[in-house]
C-alpha positions in Angstrom: 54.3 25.5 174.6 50.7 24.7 173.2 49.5 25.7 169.9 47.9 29.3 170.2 44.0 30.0 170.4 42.2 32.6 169.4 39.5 33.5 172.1 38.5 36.9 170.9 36.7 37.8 167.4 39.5 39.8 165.1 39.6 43.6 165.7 41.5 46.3 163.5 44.8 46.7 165.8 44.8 44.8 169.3 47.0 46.1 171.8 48.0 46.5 175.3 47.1 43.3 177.0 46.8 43.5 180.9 45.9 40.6 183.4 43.0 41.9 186.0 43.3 39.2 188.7 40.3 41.3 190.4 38.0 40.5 188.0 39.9 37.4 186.9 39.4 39.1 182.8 42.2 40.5 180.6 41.6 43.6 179.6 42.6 45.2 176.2 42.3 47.6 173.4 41.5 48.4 169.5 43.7 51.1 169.1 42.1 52.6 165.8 38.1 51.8 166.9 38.9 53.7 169.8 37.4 50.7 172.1 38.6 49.5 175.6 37.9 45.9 175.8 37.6 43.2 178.4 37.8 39.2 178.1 36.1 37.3 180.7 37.6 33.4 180.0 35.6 32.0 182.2 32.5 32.8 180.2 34.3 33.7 176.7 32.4 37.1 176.9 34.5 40.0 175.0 32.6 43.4 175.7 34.1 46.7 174.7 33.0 50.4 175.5 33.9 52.9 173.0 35.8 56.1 174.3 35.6 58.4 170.8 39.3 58.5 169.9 42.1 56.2 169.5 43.6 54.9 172.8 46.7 53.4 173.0 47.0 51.5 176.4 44.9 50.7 179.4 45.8 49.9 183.1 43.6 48.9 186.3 43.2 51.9 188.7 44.1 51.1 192.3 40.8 53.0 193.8 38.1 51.4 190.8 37.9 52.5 187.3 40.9 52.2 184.8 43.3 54.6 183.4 44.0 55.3 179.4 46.8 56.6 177.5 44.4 58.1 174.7 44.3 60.8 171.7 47.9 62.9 172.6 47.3 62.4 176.7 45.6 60.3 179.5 42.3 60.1 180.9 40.3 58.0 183.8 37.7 55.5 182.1 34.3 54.6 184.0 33.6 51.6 182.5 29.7 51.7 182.8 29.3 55.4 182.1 32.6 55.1 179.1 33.1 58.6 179.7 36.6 59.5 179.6 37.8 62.1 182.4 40.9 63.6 180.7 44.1 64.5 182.8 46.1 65.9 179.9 46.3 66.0 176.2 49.7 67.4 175.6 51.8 64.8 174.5 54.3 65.4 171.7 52.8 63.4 168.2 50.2 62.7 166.8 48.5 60.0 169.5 49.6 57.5 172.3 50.7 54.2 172.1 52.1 51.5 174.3 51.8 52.2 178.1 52.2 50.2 181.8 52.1 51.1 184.9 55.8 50.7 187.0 55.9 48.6 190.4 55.2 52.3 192.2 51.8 52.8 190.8 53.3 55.3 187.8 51.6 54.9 184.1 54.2 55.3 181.7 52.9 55.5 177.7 54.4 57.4 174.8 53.7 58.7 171.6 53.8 58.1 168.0 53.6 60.1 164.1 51.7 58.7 161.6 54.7 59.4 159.2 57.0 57.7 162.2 58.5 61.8 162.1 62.6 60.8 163.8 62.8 62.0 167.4 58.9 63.5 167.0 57.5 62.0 169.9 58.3 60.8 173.7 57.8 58.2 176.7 55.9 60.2 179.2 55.0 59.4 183.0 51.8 60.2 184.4 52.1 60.2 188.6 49.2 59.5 191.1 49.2 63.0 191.5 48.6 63.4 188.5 51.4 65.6 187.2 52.8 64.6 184.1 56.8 64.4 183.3 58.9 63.5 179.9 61.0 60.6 180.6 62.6 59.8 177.1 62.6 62.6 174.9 63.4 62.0 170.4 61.6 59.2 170.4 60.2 57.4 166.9 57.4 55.1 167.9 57.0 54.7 172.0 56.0 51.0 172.2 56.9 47.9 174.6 57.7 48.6 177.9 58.2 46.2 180.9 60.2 45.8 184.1 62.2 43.2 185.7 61.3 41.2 188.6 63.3 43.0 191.2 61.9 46.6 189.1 65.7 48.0 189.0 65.5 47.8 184.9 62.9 48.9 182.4 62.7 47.7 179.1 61.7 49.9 176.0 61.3 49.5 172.2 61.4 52.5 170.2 60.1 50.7 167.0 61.8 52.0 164.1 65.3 51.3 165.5 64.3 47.5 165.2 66.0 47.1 169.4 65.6 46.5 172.6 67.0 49.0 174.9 67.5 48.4 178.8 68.1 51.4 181.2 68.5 51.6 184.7 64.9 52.8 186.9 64.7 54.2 190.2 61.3 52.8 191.5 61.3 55.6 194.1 61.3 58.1 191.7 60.7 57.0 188.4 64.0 58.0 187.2 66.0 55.8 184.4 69.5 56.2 183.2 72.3 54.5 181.2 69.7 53.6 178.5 71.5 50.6 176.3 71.0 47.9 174.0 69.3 44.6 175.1 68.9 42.8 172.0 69.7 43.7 168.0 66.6 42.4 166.2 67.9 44.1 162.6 68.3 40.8 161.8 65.3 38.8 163.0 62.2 38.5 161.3 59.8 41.6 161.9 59.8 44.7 164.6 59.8 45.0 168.2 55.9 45.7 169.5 55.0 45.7 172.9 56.6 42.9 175.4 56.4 41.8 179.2 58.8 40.2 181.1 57.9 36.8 183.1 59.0 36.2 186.9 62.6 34.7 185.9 63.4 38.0 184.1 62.9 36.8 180.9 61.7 39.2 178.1 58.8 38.3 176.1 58.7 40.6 172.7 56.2 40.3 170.0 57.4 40.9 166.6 55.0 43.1 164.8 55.5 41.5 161.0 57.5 38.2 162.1 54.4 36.0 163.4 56.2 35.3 166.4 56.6 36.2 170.5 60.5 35.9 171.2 61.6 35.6 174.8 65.5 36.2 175.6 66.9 35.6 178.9 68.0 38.6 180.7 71.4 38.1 179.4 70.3 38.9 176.2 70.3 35.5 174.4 67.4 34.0 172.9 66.1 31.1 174.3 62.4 30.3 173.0 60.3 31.3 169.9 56.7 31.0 170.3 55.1 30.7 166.5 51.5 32.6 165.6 49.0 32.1 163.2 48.9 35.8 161.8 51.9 37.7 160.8 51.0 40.9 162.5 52.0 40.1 166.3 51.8 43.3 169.0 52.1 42.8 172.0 51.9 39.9 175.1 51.2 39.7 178.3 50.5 36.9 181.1 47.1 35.9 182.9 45.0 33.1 184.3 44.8 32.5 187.9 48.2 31.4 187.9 49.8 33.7 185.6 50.9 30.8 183.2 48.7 31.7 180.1 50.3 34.3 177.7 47.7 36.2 175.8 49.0 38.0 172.6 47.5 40.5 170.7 47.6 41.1 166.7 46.3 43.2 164.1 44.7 43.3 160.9 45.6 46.8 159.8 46.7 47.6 156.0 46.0 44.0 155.5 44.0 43.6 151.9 41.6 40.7 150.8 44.0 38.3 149.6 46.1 38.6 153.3 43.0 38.5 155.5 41.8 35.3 153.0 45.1 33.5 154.2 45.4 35.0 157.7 41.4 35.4 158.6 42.3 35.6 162.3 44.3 38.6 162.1 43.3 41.4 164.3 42.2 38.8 167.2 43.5 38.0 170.7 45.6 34.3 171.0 46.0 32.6 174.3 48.9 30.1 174.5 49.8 28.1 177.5 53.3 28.7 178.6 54.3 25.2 180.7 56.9 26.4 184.1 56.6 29.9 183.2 54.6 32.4 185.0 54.6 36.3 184.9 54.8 39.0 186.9 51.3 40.3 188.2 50.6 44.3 186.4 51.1 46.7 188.6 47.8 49.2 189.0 48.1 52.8 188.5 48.4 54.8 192.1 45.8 57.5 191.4 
């Protein structure tokens, strides 16, 4: 793989990195400004509106607009008016974090506690009809979530307990069961953030802490370890035209002055080009 480059200026916690292929831009967000962003690469334009609270996760609605996982619910977005239109704001915790939409059009996100509280918060799914159902209840920290190719497995990293879990997912009804382990990372280098999964099933996970994105095969082993220039890694994601560019998102928060002097481009969005690998294109929310 190619040496990563930065392509956005740092912000305080990058997340939740999503391909747009309408608009041919990657959308993101900066979790503790409260800011929904979106990266043109053709132009290198980063523009960012600013919803008023901390918002964990954006997706692309299927009928215009986009859909949040913010403050302790979810809300539409207007991007021109940035106006959020709130759904629901009774999520367990003290405010959302990772979310993606499943193969079905469904935005799943979950919940976090400042004082990462045990079993305090959940993974919540939010329908096209807008109801709003607990999928994983006693959860630490809600982050990465992803689905294989054929969408009969979700992937889901509950922080804390430094794994991977795999469970079983009924696209037609957003069901999962038999949650498991996928992968032990108590022994590797950092915790497991947000991660995608790439068309041959493989599982990209960014290790919040270990400066790196590691991918395993769906068998669990791990095959490739792609390096970054900051320590603080969070999530990943594919894009470009041909979904062969993985952008990864870091962070910059808690870091002092002598951390940001040796890592100044903490906090900013990478793009690294990812040779005979492609993703999966995100699936837009159904509402």
């Amino acid at each position: 793989m190619t040496a990563a480059t930065q392509v956005t200026r740092p912000a305080t916690l990058a997340e939740s990195p999503v391909w747009d292929p309408r608009r041919e831009s990657l959308l993101w967000v900066d979790i503790l400004r409260g800011q929904v962003h979106r990266y043109e690469p053709h132009t290198g334009e980063d523009t960012a509106v600013a919803v008023g609270t901390a918002v964990g996760a954006v997706a692309v609605r299927r009928g215009g607009g986009l859909v949040l996982a913010a403050g302790r619910g979810f809300a539409f977005l207007d991007e021109d008016s940035g106006r959020p239109d709130w759904l629901w704001t009774g999520g367990r915790g003290d405010r959302m974090n990772d979310g993606k939409c499943d193969p079905a059009g469904r935005f799943l996100a979950g919940t976090l506690t400042s004082a990462r509280v045990p079993g305090a918060s959940a993974l919540y799914r939010l329908a096209a009809d807008r109801l709003v159902t607990t999928v994983i209840e006693q959860v630490t920290l809600s982050n990465g979530l992803g689905w294989s190719p054929d969408a009969a497995l979700l992937y889901f990293a509950d922080t804390p307990l430094e794994r991977v879990d795999v469970m079983d997912y009924d696209v037609a009804t957003g069901a999962v069961r038999d949650r498991r382990l996928f992968v032990d990372l108590r022994d590797a280098a950092g915790s497991p953030d947000g991660l995608t999964v790439d068309a041959e099933g493989g599982v990209w996970v960014a290790m919040a802490g270990g400066g790196v994105v590691r991918r395993y095969a769906p068998d669990g082993r791990l095959d490739h370890v792609a390096d970054m220039p900051v320590p603080w890694v969070t999530s990943v994601t594919f894009g470009g035209a041909d979904l062969a560019d993985l952008y990864v998102t870091t962070s910059r928060e808690g870091l002092g002055e002598a951390d940001l002097a040796d890592y100044p481009q903490a906090g900013a969005v990478f793009r690294v080009r990812a040779p005979g690998i492609r993703g999966i294109p995100a699936s837009e929310f159904g509402g």
